[in-house]
C-alpha positions as CSV (number, residue, x, y, z in Angstrom):
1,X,9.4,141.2,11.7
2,X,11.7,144.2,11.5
3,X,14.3,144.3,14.0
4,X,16.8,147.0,14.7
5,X,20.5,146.2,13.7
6,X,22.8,146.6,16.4
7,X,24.9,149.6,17.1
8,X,26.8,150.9,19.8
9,X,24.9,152.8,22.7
10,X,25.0,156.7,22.7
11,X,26.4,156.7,26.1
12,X,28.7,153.9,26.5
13,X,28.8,152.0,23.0
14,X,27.8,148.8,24.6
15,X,25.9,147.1,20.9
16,X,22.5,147.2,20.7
17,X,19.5,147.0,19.3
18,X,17.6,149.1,21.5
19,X,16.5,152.5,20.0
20,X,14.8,155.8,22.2
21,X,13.2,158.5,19.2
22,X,15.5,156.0,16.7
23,X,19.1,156.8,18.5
24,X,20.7,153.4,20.0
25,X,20.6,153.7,24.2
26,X,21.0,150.1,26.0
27,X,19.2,150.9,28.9
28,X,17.4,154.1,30.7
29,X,20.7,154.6,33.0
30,X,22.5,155.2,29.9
31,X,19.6,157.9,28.6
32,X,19.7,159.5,31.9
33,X,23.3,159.8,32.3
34,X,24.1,161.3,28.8
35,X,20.9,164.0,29.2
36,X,23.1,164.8,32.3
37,X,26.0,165.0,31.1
38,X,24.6,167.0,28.2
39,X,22.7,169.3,30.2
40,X,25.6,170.5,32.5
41,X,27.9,173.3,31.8
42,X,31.4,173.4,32.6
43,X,33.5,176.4,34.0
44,X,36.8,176.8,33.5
45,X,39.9,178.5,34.7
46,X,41.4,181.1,31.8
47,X,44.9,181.2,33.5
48,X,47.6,179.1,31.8
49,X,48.6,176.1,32.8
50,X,45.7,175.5,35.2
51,X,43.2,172.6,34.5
52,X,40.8,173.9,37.2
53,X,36.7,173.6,36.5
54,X,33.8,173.0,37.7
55,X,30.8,171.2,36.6
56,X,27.3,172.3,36.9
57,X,23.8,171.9,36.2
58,X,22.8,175.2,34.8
59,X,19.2,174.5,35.6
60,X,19.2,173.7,39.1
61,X,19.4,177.0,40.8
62,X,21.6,175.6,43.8
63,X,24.3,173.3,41.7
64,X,24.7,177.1,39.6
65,X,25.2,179.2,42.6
66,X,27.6,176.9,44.1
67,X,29.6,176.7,41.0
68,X,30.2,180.5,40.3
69,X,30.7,180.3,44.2
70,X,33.7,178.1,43.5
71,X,34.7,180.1,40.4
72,X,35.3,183.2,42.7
73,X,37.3,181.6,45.4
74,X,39.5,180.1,42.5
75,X,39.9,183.4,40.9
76,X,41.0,185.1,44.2
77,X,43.3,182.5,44.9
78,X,45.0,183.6,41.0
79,X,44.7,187.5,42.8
80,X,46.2,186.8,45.5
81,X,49.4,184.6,44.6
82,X,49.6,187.5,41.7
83,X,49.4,190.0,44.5
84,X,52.2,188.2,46.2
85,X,54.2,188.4,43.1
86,X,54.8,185.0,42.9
87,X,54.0,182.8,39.9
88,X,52.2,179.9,41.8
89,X,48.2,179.2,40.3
């Protein structure tokens, strides 16, 4: 019998001996949630000093709209405090 050696999971690094297409998942949750987290984009504020983003799935027409929606209403609130001439983000 040939059995896999254990190695950590892809996605949390739980050991195992489990294999999808040869790379070591532990479970179907863990396949699913790295595909996710692989799959999704990330958009991120260029100002200085500000950790703002947003996470999105690029191919889900609603979660992308949304995001860019966000992104705008971030970058007006950089306009607007610049407009104000103060140096609030």
């Amino acid at each position: 019998m040939n059995e896999a050696e254990p190695k950590p999971c892809r996605h949390c690094g739980t050991e195992t001996t489990q294999r999808a297409s040869g790379i070591p998942y532990c479970s179907m949750d863990c396949i699913g949630a790295r595909r996710r987290e692989k799959d999704n984009e990330v958009l991120e504020c260029p100002y200085p000093d500000c950790d703002w983003k947003q996470v999105y799935d690029p191919e889900n027409g609603l979660s992308r709209s949304i995001a860019y929606t966000n992104a705008e209403e971030h970058r007006e609130e950089h306009r607007s405090a610049l407009a104000a001439g103060g140096d609030e983000q």
